[in-house]
C-alpha positions as CSV (number, residue, x, y, z in Angstrom):
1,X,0.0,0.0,0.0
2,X,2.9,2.3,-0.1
3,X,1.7,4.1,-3.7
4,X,-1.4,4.5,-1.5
5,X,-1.9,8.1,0.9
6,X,-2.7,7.6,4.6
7,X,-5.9,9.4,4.8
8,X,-7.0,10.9,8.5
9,X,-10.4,10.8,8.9
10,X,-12.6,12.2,12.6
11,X,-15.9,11.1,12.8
12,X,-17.8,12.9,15.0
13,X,-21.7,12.6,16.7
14,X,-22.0,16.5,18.2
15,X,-24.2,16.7,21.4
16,X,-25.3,19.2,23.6
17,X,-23.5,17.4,26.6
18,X,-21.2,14.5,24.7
19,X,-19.6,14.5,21.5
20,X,-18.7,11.0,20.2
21,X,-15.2,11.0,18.5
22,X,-13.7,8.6,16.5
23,X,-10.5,8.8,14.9
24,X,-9.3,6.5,12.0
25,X,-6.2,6.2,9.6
26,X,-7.0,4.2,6.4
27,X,-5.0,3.8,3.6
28,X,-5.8,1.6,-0.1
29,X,-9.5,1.3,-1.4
30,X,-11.9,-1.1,-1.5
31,X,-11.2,-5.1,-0.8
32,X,-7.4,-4.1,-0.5
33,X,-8.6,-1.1,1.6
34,X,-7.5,-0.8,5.5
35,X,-8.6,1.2,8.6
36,X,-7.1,1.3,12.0
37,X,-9.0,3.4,14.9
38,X,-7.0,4.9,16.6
39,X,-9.3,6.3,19.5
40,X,-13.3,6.4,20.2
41,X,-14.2,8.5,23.3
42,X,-17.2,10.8,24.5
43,X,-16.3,14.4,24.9
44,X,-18.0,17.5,26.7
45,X,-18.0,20.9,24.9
46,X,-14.7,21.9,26.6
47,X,-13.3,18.7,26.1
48,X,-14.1,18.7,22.2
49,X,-12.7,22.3,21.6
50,X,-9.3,21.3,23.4
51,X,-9.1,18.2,21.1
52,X,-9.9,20.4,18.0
53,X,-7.0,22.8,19.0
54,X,-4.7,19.7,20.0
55,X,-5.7,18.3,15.9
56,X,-5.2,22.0,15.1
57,X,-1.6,21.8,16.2
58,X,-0.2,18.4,15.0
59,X,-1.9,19.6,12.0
60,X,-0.3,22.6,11.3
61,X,2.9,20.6,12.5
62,X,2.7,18.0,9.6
63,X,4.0,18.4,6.1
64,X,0.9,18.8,3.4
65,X,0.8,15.5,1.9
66,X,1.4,15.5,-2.5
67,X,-2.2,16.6,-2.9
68,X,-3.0,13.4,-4.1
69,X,-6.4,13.1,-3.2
70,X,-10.0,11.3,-5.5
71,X,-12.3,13.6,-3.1
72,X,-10.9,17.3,-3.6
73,X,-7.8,18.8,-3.0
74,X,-6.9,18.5,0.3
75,X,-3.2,19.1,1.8
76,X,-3.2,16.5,4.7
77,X,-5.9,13.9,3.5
78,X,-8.0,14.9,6.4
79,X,-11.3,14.4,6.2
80,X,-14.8,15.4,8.6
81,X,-17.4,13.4,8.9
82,X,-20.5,14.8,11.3
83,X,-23.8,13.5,12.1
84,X,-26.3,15.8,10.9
85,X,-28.3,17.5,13.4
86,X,-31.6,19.3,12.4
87,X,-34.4,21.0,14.7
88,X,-37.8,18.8,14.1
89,X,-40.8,21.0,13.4
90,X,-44.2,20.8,13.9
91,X,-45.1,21.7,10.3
92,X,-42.0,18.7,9.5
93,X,-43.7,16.1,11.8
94,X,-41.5,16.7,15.1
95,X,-43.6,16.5,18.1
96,X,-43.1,19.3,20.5
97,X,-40.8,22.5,18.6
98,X,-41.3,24.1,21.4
99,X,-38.7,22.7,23.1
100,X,-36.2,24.5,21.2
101,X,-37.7,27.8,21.8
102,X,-34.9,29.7,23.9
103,X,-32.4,27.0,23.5
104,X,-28.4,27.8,23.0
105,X,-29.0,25.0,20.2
106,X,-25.3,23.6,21.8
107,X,-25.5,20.3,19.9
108,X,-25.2,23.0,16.2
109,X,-22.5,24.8,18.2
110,X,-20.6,22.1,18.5
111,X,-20.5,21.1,14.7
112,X,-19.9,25.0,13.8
113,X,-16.6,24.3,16.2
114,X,-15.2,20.9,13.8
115,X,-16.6,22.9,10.6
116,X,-14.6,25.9,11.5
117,X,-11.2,23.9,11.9
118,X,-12.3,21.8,9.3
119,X,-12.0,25.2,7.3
120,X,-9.2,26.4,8.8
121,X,-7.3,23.0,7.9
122,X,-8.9,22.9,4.0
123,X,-10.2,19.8,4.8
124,X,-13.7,18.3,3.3
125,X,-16.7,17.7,6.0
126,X,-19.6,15.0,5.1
127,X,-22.8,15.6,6.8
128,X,-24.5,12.2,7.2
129,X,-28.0,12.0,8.5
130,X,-28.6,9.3,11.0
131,X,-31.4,7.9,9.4
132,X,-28.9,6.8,6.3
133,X,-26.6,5.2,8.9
134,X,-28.4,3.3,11.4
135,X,-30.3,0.5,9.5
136,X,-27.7,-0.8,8.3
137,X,-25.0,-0.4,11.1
138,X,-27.6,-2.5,12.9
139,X,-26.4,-5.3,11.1
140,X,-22.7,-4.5,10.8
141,X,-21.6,-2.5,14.1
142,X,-18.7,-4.5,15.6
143,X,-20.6,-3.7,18.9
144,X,-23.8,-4.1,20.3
145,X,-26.3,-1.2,19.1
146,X,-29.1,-0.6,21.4
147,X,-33.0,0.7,20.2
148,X,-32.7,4.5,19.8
149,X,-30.2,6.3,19.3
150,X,-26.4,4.5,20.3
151,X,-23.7,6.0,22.8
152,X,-22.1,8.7,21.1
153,X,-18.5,7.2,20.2
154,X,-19.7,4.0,18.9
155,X,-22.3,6.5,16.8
156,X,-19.1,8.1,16.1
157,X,-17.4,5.2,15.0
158,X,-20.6,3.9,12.6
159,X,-20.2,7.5,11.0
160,X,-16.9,7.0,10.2
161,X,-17.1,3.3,9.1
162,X,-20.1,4.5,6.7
163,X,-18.4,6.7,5.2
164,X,-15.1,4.3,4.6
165,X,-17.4,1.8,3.5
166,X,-19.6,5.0,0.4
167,X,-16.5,6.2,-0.7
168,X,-15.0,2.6,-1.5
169,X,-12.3,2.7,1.3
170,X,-12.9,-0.5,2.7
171,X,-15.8,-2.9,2.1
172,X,-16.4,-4.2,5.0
173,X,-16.0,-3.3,9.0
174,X,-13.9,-6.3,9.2
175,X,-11.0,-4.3,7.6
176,X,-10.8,-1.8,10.6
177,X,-8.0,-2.6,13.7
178,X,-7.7,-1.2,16.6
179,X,-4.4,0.5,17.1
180,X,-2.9,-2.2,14.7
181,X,-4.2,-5.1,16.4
182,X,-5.8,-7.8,14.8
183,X,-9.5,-7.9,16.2
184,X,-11.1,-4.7,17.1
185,X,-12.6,-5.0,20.3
């Protein structure tokens, strides 16, 4: 895989309390294709903001990469992927809108913070809704998946694999380590 980049790719599932993180390398496509977490935590607000700035730094540490990259230009083959996060309506079928009335809407707060360095870095963010992820991660997660809505780093994780698995990264989870060992979990 040595003609192939190392691509750097942060899931994350943005909350109002937690933010779910995951953090892969992946190099090669497809059935050749490999991924290796390297982390999957839950974060508060503060904690997520100091592990942008912390990204922010080895970032702007690293050397751009050739620019080689099928998705856009991109100097460190970084990439953003964020669960989607919209207010329900009444007039859209969500039960009580009220309930954002007067609300600091935190969980959009904390995407505009990964957008922003996302910017800042020239790297691409994918906005996935949950509703394209879950039905099938049901049947692949590595984990158990409860009813409802998972914990937010094994959403986190589902993001990212989702998005390895669209873009012809990898085919299937079972091509995802854990910090280079053989089994994930």
């Amino acid at each position: 895989m040595a003609d192939s980049p190392k691509r750097h790719i942060i899931a994350v599932d943005p909350g109002d309390k937690n933010n779910g993180i995951a953090y892969f390398t992946q190099e090669g496509n497809g059935p050749t294709g490999s991924a290796d977490l390297k982390f999957m935590q839950i974060e508060g607000p503060k904690g997520l903001s100091d592990l942008l700035k912390f990204i922010w730094g080895i970032f702007q540490a690293k050397e751009t990469t050739d620019g080689y990259d099928k998705f856009r230009n991109n100097p460190h083959n970084l990439f953003f992927v964020i669960e989607n996060f919209r207010v329900d309506t009444v007039s859209r079928g969500g039960r009580d809108s009220s309930r954002f009335q007067w609300n600091e809407m935190l969980t959009s707060q904390m995407i505009g913070r990964v957008r922003l360095l996302a910017e800042w870095l020239e790297a691409p963010v994918f906005m996935q809704e949950p509703s394209s992820v879950w039905p099938m991660a049901r049947k692949w997660a590595p984990f158990p998946l409860p009813k409802g809505h998972p914990p937010d780093d094994k959403s986190a994780f589902c993001h990212g694999a989702k998005f390895m698995m669209d873009k012809g990264l990898i085919n299937t989870v079972d091509q995802i380590t854990f910090n280079g060992q053989d089994k994930m979990f």
